[in-house]
Every structure is written in C-alpha cells, then in structure tokens.
VOFI-837068 format. One record per residue: residue number from 1; residue in one letter; x, y, z of N, C-alpha, C in turn; chain. Coordinates in Angstrom, 3 decimals. Layout:
atom n:NUM	res:A	n.X:X	n.Y:Y	n.Z:Z	ca.X:X	ca.Y:Y	ca.Z:Z	c.X:X	c.Y:Y	c.Z:Z	chain:A
...
***
This chain:
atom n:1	res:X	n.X:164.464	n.Y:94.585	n.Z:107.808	ca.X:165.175	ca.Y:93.373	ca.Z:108.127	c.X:164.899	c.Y:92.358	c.Z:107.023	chain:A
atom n:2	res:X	n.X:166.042	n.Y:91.740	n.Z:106.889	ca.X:165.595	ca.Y:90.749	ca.Z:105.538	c.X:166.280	c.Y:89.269	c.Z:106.061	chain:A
atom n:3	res:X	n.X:165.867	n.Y:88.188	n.Z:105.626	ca.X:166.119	ca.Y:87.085	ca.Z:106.266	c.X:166.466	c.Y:86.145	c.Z:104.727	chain:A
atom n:4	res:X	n.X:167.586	n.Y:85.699	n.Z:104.552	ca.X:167.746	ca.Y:84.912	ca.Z:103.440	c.X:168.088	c.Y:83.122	c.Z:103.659	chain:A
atom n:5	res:X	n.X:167.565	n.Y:82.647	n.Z:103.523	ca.X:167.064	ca.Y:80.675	ca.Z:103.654	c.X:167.065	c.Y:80.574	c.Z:102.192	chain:A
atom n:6	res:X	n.X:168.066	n.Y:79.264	n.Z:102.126	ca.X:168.060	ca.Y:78.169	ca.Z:101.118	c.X:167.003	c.Y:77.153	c.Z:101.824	chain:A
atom n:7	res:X	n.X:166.137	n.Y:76.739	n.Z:100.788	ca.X:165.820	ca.Y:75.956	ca.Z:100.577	c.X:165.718	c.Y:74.438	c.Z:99.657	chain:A
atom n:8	res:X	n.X:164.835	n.Y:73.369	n.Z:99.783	ca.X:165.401	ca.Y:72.233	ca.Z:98.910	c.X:163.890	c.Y:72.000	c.Z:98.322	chain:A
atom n:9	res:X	n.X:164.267	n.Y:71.249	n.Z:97.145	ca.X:162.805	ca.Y:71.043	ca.Z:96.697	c.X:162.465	c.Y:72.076	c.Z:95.304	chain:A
atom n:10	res:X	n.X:160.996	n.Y:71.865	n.Z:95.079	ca.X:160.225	ca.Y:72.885	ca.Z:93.690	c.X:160.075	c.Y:73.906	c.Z:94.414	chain:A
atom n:11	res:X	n.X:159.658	n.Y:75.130	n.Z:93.337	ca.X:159.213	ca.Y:76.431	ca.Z:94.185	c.X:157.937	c.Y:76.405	c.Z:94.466	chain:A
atom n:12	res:X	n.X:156.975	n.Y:75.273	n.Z:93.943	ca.X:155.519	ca.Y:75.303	ca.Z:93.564	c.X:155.059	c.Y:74.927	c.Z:95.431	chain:A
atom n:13	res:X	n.X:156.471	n.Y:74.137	n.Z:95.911	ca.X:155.963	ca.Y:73.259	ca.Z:97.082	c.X:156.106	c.Y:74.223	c.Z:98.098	chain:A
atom n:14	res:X	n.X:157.233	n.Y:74.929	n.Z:97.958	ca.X:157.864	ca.Y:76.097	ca.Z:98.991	c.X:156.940	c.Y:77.256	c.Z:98.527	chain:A
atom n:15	res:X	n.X:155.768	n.Y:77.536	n.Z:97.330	ca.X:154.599	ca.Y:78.671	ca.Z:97.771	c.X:153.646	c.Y:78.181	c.Z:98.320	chain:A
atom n:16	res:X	n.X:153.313	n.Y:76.736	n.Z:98.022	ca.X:152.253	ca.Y:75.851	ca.Z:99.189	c.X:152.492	c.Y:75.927	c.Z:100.380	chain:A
atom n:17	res:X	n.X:153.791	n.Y:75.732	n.Z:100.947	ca.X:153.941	ca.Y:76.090	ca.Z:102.855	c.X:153.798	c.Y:77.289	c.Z:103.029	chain:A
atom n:18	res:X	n.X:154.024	n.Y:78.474	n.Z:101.777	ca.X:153.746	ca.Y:79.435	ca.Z:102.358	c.X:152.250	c.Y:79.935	c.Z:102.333	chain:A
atom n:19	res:X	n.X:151.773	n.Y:79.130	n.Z:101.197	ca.X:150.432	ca.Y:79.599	ca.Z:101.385	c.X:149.666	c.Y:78.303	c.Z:102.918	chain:A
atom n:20	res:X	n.X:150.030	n.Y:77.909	n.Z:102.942	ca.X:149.762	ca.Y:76.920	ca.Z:104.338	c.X:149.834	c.Y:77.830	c.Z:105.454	chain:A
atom n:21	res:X	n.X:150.998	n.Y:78.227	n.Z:105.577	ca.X:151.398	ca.Y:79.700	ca.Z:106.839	c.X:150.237	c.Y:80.588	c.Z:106.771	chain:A
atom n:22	res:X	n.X:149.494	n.Y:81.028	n.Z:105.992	ca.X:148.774	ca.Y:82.463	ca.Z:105.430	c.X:147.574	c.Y:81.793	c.Z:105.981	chain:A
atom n:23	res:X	n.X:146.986	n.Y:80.721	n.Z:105.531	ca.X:146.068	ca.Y:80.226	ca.Z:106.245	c.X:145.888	c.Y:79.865	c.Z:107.496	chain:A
atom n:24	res:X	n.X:147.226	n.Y:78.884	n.Z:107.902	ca.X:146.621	ca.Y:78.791	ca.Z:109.227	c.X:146.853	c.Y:79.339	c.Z:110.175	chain:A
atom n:25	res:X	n.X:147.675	n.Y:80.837	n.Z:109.846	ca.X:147.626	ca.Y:81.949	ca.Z:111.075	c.X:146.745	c.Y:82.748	c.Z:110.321	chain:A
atom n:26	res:X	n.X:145.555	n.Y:82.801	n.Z:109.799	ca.X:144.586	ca.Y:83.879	ca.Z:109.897	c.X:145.329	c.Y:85.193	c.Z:108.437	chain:A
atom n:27	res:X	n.X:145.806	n.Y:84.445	n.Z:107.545	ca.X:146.700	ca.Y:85.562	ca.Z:107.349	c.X:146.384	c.Y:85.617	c.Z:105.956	chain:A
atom n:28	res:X	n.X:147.002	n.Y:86.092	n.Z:104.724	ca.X:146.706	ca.Y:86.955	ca.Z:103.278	c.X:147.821	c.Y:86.165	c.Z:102.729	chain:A
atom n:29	res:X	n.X:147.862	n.Y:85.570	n.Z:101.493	ca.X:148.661	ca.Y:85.197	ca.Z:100.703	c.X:148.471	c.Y:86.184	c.Z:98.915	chain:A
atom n:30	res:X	n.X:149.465	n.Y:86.623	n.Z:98.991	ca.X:149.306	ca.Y:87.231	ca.Z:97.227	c.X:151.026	c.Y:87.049	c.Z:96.682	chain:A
atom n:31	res:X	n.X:151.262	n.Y:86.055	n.Z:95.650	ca.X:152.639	ca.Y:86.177	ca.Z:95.077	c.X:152.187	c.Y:84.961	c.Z:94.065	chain:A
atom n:32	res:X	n.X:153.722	n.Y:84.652	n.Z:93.865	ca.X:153.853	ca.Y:83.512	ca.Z:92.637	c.X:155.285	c.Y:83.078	c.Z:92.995	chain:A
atom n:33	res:X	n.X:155.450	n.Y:82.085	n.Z:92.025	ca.X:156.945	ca.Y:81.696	ca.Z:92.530	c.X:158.126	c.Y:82.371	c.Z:92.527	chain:A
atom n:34	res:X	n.X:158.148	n.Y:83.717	n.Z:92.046	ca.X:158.794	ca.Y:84.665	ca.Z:91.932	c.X:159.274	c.Y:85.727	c.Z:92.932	chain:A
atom n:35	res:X	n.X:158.114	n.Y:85.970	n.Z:93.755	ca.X:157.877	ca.Y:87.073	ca.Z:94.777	c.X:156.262	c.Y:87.232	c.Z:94.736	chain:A
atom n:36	res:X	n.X:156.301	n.Y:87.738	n.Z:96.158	ca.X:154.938	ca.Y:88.564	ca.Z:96.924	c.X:154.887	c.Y:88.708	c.Z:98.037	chain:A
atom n:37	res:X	n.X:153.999	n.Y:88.720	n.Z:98.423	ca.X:153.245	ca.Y:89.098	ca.Z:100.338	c.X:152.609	c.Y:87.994	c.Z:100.852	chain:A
atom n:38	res:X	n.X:153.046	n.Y:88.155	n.Z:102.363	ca.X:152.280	ca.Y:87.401	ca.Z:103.186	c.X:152.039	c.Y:88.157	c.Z:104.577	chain:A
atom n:39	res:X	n.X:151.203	n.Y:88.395	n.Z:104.875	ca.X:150.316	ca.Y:89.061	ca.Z:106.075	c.X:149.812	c.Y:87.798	c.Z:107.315	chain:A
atom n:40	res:X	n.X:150.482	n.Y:87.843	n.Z:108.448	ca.X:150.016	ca.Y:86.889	ca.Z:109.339	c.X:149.787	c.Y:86.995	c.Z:110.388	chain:A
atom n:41	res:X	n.X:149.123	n.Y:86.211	n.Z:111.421	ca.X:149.007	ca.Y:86.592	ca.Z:112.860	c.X:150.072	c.Y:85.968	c.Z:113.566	chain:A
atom n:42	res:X	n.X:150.957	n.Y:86.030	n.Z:114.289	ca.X:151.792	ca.Y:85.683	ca.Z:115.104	c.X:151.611	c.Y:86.233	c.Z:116.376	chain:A
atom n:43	res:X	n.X:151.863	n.Y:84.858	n.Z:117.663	ca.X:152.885	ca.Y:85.681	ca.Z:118.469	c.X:151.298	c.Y:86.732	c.Z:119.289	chain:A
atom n:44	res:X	n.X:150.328	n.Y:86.850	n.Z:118.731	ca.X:149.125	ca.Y:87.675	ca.Z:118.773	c.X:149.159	c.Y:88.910	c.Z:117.913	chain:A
atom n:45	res:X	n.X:149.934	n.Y:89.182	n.Z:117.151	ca.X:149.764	ca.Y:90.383	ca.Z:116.537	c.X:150.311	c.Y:90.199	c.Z:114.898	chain:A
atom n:46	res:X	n.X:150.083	n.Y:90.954	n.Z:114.203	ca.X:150.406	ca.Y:91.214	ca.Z:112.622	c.X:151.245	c.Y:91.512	c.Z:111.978	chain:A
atom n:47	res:X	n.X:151.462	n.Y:90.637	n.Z:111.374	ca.X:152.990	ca.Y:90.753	ca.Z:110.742	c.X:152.720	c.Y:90.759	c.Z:109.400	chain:A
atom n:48	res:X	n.X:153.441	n.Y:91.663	n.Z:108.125	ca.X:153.913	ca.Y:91.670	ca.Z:106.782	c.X:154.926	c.Y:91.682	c.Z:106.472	chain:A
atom n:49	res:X	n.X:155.124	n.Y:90.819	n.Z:105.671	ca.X:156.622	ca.Y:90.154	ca.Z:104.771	c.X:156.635	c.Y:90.292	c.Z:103.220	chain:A
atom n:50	res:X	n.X:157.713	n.Y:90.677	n.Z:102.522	ca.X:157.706	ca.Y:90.238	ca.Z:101.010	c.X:158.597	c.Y:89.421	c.Z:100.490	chain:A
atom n:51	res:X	n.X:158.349	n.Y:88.430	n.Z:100.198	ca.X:159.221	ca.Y:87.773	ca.Z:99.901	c.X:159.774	c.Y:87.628	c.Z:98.185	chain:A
atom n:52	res:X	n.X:160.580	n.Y:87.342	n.Z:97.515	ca.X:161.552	ca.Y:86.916	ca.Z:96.669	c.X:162.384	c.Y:86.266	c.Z:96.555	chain:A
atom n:53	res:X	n.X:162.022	n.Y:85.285	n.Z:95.299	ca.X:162.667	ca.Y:83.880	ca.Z:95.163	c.X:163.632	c.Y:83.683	c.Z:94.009	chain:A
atom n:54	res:X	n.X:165.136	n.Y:83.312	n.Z:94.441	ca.X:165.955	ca.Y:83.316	ca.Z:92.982	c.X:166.794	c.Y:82.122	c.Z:93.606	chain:A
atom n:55	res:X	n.X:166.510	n.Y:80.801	n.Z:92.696	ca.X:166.919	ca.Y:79.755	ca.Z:92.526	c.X:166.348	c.Y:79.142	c.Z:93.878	chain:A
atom n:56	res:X	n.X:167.532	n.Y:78.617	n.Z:94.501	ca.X:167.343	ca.Y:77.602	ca.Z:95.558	c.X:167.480	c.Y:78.804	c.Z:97.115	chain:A
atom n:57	res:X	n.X:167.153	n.Y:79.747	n.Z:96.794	ca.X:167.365	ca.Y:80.852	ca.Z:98.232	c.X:165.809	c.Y:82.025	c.Z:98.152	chain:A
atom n:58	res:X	n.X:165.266	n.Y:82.350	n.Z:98.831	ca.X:164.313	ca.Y:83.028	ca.Z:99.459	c.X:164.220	c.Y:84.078	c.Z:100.334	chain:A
atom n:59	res:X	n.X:164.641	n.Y:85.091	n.Z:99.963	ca.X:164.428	ca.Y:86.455	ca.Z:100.936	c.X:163.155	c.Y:86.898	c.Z:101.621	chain:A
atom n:60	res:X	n.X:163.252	n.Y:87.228	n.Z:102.458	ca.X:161.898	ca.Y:87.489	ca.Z:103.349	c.X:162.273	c.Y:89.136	c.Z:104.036	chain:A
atom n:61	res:X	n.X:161.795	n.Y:90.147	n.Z:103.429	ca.X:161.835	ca.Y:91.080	ca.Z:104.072	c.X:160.786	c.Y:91.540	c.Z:104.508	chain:A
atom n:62	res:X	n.X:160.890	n.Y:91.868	n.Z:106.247	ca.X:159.941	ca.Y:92.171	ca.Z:106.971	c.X:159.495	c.Y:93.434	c.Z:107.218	chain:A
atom n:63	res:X	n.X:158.303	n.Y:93.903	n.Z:106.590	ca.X:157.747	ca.Y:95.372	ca.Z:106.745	c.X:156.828	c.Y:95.674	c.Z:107.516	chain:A
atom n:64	res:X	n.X:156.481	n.Y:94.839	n.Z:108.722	ca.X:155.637	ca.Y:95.050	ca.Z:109.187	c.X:155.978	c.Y:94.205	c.Z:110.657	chain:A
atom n:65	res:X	n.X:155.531	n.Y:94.580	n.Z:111.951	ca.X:156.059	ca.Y:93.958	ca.Z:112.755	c.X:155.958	c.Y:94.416	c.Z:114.179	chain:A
atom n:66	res:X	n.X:155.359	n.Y:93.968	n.Z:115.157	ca.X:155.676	ca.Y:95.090	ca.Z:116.523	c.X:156.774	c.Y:94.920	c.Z:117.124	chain:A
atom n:67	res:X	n.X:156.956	n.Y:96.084	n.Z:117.835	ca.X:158.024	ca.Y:96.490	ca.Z:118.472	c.X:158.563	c.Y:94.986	c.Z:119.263	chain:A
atom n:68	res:X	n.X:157.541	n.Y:94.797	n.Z:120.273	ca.X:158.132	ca.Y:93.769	ca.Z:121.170	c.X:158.370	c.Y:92.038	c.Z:120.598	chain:A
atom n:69	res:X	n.X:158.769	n.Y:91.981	n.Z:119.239	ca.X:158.946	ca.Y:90.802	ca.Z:118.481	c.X:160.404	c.Y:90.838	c.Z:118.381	chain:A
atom n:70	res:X	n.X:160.835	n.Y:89.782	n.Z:118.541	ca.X:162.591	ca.Y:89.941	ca.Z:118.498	c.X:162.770	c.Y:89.347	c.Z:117.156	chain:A
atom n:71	res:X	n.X:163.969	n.Y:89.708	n.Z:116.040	ca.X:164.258	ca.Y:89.452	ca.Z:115.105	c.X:164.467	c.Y:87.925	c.Z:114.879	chain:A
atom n:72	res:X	n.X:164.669	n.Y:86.986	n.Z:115.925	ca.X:165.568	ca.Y:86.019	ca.Z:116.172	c.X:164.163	c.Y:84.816	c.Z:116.312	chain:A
atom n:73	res:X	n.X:163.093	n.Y:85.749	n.Z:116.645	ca.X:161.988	ca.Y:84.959	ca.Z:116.688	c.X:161.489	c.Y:84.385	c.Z:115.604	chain:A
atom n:74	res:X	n.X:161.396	n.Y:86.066	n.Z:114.606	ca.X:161.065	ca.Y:86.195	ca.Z:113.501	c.X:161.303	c.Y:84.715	c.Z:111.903	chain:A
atom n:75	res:X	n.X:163.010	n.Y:84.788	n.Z:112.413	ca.X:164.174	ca.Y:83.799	ca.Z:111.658	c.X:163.479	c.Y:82.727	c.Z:111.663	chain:A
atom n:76	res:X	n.X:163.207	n.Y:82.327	n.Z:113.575	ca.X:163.089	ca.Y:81.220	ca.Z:113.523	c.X:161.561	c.Y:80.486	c.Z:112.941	chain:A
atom n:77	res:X	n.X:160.481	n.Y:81.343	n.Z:112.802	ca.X:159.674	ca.Y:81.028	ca.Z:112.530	c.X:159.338	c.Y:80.559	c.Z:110.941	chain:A
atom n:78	res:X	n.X:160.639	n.Y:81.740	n.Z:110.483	ca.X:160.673	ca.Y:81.175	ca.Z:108.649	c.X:161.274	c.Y:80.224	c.Z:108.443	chain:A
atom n:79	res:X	n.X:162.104	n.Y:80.158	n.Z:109.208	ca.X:162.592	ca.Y:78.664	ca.Z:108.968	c.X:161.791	c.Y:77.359	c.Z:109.350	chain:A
atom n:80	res:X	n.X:160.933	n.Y:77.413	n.Z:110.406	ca.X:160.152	ca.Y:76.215	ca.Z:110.529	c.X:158.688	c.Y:76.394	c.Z:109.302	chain:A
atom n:81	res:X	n.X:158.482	n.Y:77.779	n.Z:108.524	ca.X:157.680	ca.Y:77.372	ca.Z:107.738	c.X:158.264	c.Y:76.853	c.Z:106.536	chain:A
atom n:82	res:X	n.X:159.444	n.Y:77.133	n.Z:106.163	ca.X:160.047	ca.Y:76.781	ca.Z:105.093	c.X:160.902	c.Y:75.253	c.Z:105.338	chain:A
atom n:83	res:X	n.X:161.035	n.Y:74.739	n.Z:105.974	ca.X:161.338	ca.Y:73.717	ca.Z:106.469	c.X:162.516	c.Y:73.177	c.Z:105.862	chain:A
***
C-alpha cells in the first residue's frame, strides 16, 4: 500500500516531524531528505514504512503492518504527522 501527500514547507522540516513520529512512538528513524524508513508503535503494535520524497509530494509505502489495522487509519495518521 502506498500513500502519496503533498506537502508545504522545506524537506529538512517535513524529516524533523518525521523524525518527531519515530521518537515519540517508540520507533527507528533512518533516511534523508530523499527517502528511508520509519519503524513505529501504533495503535499497540509495529509498523514499517519507506518513504520517498520528490519535490513538494511524499510517498509512504507500507511494509509492515497487522492485519487488524485498516488502511484508512493508516492515511490518516500520515497525514496528521505530516501536517
């Protein structure tokens, strides 16, 4: 599943919320403004994402995930980290 959000702003600020996310769910940050991973706790359980960044838009594809997580949850949660 891949989730694509425009965002506004630098990319430097939009890897800070994401490294903000990584921290304060317990979670792994490894990328650059380009692309990488983020590993988090949600929801109670573990989630992995990779994300990739070209211009003002951000893909988030999700590789990791349990069953009983609905996609719609997923969306909404990138969107409130990406704001």
């Amino acid at each position: 599943m891949a989730i694509k959000v425009s965002f506004e702003g630098s990319t430097t600020s939009l890897i800070n919320k994401i490294k903000k996310a990584a921290n304060d769910n317990n979670g792994n940050f490894t990328g650059d403004e380009n692309k990488g991973k983020i590993e988090i706790s949600r929801f109670g359980a573990r989630m992995l994402g990779a994300y990739k960044i070209e211009g003002n838009i951000i893909t988030v594809e999700v590789l990791k995930k349990p069953f009983f997580i609905l996609e719609k949850m997923i969306q909404k949660e990138i969107k409130k980290i990406i704001g």
